[in-house]
C-alpha positions as CSV (number, residue, x, y, z in Angstrom):
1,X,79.3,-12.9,-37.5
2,X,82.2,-14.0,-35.7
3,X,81.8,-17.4,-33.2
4,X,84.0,-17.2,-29.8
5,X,86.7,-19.6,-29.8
6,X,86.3,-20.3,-26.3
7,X,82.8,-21.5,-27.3
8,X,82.7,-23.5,-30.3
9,X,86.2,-24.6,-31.5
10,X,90.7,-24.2,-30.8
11,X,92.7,-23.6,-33.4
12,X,96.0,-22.9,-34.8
13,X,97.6,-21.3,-37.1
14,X,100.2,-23.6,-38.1
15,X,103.3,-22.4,-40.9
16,X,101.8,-25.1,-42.8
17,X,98.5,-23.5,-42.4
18,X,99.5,-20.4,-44.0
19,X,101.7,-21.8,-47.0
20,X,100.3,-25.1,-47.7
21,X,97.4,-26.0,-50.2
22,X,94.0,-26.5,-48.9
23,X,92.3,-29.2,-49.9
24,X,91.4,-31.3,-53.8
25,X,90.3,-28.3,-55.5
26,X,93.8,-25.7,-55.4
27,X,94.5,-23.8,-52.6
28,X,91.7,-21.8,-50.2
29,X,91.6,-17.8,-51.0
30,X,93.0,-16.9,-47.6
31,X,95.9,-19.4,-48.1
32,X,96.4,-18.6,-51.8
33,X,96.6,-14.7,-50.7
34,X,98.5,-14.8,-47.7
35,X,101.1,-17.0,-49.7
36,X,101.5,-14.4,-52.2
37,X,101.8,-11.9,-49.9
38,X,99.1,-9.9,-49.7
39,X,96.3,-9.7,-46.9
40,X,92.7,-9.3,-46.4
41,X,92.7,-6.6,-43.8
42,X,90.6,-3.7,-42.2
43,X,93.1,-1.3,-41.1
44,X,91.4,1.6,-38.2
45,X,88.5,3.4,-39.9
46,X,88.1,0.9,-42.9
47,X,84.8,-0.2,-43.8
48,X,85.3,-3.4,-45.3
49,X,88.2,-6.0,-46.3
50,X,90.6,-5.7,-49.0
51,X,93.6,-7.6,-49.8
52,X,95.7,-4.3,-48.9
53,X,98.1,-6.0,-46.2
54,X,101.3,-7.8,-46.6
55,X,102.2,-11.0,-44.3
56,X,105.7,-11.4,-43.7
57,X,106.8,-14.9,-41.8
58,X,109.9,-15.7,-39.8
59,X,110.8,-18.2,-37.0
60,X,112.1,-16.1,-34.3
61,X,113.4,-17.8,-31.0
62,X,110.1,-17.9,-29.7
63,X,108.7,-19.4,-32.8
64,X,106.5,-18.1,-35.7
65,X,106.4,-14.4,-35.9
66,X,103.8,-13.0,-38.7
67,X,104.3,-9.2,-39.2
68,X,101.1,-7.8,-40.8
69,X,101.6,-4.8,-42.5
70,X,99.5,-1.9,-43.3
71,X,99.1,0.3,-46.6
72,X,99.8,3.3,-44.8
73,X,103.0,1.7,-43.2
74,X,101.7,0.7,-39.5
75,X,102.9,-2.9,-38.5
76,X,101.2,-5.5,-36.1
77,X,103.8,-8.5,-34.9
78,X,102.1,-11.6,-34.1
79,X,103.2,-14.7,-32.4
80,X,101.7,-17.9,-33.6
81,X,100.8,-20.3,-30.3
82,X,100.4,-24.2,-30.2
83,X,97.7,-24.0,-27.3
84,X,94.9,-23.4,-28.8
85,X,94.5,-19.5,-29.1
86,X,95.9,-18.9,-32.8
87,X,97.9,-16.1,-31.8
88,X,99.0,-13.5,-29.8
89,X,100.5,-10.0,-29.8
90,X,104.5,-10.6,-30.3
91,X,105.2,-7.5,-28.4
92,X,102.3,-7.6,-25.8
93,X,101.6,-4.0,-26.6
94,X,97.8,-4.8,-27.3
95,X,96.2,-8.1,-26.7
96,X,94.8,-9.6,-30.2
97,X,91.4,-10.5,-30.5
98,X,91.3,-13.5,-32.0
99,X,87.6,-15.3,-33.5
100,X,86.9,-18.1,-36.3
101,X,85.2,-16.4,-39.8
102,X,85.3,-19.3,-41.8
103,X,86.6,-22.7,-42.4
104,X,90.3,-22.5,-42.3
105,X,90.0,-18.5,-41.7
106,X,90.0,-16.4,-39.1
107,X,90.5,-12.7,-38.3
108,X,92.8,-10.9,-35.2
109,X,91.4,-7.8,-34.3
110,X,94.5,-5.9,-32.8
111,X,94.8,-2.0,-32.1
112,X,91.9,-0.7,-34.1
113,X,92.9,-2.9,-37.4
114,X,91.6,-6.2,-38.4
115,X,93.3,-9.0,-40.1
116,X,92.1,-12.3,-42.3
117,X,94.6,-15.0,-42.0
118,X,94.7,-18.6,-42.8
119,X,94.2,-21.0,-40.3
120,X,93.9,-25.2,-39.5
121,X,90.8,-25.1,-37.4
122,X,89.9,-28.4,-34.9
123,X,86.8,-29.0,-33.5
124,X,86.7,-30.1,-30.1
C-alpha cells in the first residue's frame, strides 16, 4: 500500500538518486535497474510489475527529464522537481501521481501506466 506524500514524507528524485549506489551492501534493485536501463513498470491493463520499461535521462533547459518507455512503444516524459514532489509530467498532458513504495522507491502513476523509480526520500 502506497503512503501519501503529502502525509508522511517529501522527496526527490535526485540524478544522483537514480545513478548512484545505495548504501554498504551494492547498489538498491530500483537503482541497480534503472541504471541499467530497464524499469519496473505496469503499463495500462498490466497486473503486476516487471522490469519491462526503459529510463532514458537528459538535462533539458528545465532540468532533468526522465523518458519512461513502454514495451509496446508508448512514452511518458517526466520532469524531475527540487520542491518536494518527485516529479511531474514534462509535457503537462496528464498530471503524475506520485506516492512512496519503499525506502528509496517510489512509483508515478501517469495515464493508465505505472512506473518504479529510484528515489532519495527525507523525512520531515
Amino acid at each position: 500500500m502506497s503512503t501519501p506524500t503529502s502525509d508522511c514524507a517529501s522527496f526527490l528524485v535526485a540524478a544522483a538518486a537514480a545513478l548512484a549506489l545505495g548504501g554498504c551492501n551494492g547498489p538498491e534493485p530500483a537503482a541497480s535497474a534503472a541504471r541499467d536501463g530497464a524499469l519496473a513498470c505496469a503499463p495500462a491493463g498490466a497486473e503486476s510489475f516487471a522490469a519491462a520499461c526503459t529510463l532514458e535521462r537528459r538535462v533539458g533547459a528545465d532540468g532533468l527529464e526522465l523518458t519512461v518507455r513502454n514495451p509496446g512503444g508508448g512514452f511518458h516524459r517526466l520532469l524531475v522537481t527540487g520542491d518536494g514532489r518527485g516529479v511531474v509530467a514534462a509535457d503537462g498532458a496528464e498530471a503524475a501521481e506520485v506516492s512512496i513504495v519503499g525506502a528509496g522507491e517510489i512509483e508515478v502513476a501517469i495515464g493508465g501506466d505505472r512506473y518504479r523509480l529510484p528515489a532519495t526520500v527525507r523525512r520531515r
